[in-house]
N, C-alpha and C positions, 0 to 999 in steps of 0.2 A: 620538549619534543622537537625533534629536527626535520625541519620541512624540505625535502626535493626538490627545489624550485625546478630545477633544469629539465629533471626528469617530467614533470610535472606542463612541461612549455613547451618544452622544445618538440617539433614534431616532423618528425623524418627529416632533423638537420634543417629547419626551416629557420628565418630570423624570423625577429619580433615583428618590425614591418621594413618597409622596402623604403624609408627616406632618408636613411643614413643616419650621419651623425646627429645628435641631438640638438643642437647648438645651431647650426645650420637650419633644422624643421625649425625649431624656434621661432628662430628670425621670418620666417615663411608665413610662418603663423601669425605674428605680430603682423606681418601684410597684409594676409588675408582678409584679418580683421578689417581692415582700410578698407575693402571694396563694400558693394552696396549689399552682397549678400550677409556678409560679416559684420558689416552694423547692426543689420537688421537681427540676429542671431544675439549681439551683442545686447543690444535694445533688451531682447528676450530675459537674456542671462539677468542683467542686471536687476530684471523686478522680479523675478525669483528670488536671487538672492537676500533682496532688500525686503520681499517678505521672512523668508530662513533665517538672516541673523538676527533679526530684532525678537527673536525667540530664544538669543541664546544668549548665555549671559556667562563671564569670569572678570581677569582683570585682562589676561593677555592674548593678542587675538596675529594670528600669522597668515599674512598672503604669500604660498609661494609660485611666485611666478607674476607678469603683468603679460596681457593681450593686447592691450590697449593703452590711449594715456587716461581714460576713465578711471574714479574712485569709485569702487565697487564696496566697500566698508564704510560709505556715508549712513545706512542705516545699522550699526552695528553698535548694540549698547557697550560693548565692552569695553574696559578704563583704555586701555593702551593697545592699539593696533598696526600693527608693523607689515611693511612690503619689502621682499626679497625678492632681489632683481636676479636672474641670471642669463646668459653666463656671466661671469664677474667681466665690467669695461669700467672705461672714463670716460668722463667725470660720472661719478655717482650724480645720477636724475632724481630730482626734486623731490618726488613724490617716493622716492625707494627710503626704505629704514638702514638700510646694509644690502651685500651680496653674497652668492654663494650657490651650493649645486644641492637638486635637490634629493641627490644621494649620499650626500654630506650634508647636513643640516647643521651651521656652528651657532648652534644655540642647545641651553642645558637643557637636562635629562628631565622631565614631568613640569617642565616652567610652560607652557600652554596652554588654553583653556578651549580656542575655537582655531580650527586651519581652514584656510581653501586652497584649494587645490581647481584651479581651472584646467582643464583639459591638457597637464603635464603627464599626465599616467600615457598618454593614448602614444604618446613622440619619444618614450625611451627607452634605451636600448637595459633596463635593470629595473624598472616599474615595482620589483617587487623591495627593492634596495629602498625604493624611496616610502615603499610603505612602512617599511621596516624603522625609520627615521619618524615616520610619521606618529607610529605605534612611541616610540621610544620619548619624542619631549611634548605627547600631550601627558597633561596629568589624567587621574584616574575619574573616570565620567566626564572624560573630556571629550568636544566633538569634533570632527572631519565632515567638511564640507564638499565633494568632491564633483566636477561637471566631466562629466563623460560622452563622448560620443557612441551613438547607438548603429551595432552593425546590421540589424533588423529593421531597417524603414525604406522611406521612399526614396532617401540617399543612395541607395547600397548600388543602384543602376550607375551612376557619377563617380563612386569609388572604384565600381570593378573594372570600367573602362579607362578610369584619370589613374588609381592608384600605381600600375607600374609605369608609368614616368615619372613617379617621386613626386608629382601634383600635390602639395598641402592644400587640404587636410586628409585630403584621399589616400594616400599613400600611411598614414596614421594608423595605429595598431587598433579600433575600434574594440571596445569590450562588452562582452554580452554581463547581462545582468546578473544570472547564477555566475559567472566564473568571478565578476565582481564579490560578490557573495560569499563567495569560497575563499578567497583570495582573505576578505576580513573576518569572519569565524577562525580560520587559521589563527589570526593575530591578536587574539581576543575582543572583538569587533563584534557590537550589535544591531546591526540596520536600521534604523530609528523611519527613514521613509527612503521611497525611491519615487522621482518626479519625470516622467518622459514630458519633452514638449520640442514646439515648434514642427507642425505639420506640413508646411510648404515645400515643394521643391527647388533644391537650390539653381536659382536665376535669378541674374543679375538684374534684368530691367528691373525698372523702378515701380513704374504702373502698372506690371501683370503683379509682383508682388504684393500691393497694396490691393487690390482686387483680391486677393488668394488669402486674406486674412481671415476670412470666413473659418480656412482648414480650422486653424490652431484654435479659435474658440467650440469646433465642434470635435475636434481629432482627440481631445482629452476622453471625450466620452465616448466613441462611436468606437476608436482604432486606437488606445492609448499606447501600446506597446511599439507600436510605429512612429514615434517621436523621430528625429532628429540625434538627439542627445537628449540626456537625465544627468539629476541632478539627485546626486546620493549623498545623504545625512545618516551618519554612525558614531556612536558613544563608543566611549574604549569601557572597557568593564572593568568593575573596583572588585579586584582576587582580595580576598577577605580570607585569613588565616585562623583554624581552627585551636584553639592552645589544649596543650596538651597537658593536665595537670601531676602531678606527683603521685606514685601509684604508695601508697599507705599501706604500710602490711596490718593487715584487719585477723584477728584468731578467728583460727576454725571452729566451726560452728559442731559442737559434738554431741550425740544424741544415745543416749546412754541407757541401759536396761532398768531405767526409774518408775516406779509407778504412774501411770499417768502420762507417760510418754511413747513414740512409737520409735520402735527398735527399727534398725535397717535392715531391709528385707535380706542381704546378702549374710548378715548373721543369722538372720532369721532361719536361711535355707542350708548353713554350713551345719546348726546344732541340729539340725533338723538330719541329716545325714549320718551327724555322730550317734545318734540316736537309735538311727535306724540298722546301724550297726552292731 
């Protein structure tokens, strides 16, 4: 089945979002993260995460992309776990496996067992290219780990004033959850959960923040859908083929004017007419 992205996105000539190049939001975003709001968000990310992978299990595990210089894969049972730094620079950093883009993924076809995807979807300019990559080297019941920013909370006041001056992360293409949704159904994608969190308004002070912690332990249950950002977990689905066996030419089954047998009504109603003749 061949999917429309364009037609399907594009909306009266509009772009994806308003921060340009990717590579550039990137690097913005690795800033970001540096400020007080951004740790604190980080802080979040990470013990989500650290509960989600330790539930998931292969040999081979892929980070695309880093926010931070934090290890987000310390709780992650899987044998071998790799980070893919981009955009491709020098010297390759410590903690990176390799580089590379996450529209080109150079790594083979169904060799993955678990990916995260930290809030790359929200910064590019082909999001669907990279799911498409994404689809293509997990293996089958494999899973995607993916952090999203959510266009529905108490953010969306800070986006729609910060986002046209390219402000990362405001300027960021935010994705609602159905269109998330749609987006993996398409690609043979089964939702396994969706987690919204972090209820705080973004600001920077330090101790109105930490007073405001109250939200996020009551915002799961009161307001859940007003997160911040989620955190979506999807198995790729194992297409299991039907075999089609040898068609055996079997004899016709013939029923014959025997005693003890019944004649076929259409003979039955030909003699029947010879007769009547």
């Amino acid at each position: 089945m061949k999917i429309n992205w364009k037609k399907r996105e594009h909306r009266q000539g509009k772009p994806f979002h308003r921060c340009g190049d990717m590579v550039e939001a990137w690097h913005q975003l690795q800033n970001w993260y540096q400020t007080r709001l951004g740790t604190a968000l980080a802080e979040h990310e990470q013990a989500l995460l650290d509960e989600t992978l330790s539930n998931l299990f292969g040999y081979q595990l892929l980070q695309v992309g880093r926010i931070n210089d934090e290890d987000w894969l310390t709780s992650s049972r899987v044998s071998q776990c790799n980070v893919m730094d981009f955009p491709p620079k020098e010297p390759l950093t410590k903690t990176a496996s390799f580089q590379g883009l996450p529209e080109y993924l150079p790594i083979q076809t169904a060799s993955m067992d678990v990916i995260v995807l930290p809030h790359v979807l929200e910064f590019s300019l082909q999001p669907h290219e990279i799911l498409r990559e994404i689809e293509r080297v997990l293996i089958p019941e494999g899973h995607v780990a993916m952090l999203i920013f959510n266009p529905f909370s108490i953010w969306s006041f800070w986006r729609l004033s910060l986002g046209w001056r390219r402000k990362v992360p405001w300027c960021g293409r935010f994705l609602s959850t159905t269109r998330v949704k749609d987006w993996l159904a398409l690609l043979g994608f089964d939702v396994v959960s969706i987690q919204n969190y972090f209820y705080r308004p973004p600001l920077q002070q330090k101790v109105i923040m930490q007073r405001l912690q109250l939200l996020d332990r009551v915002g799961g249950r009161l307001w859940p859908i007003f997160g911040a950002s989620k955190l979506v977990v999807a198995k790729k689905r194992l297409v299991t083929l039907t075999p089609i066996g040898p068609r055996w030419s079997r004899p016709k089954a013939r029923i014959g004017a025997q005693p003890g047998l019944v004649e076929p009504f259409q003979r039955k109603h030909n003699e029947r007419q010879v007769h009547d003749k």
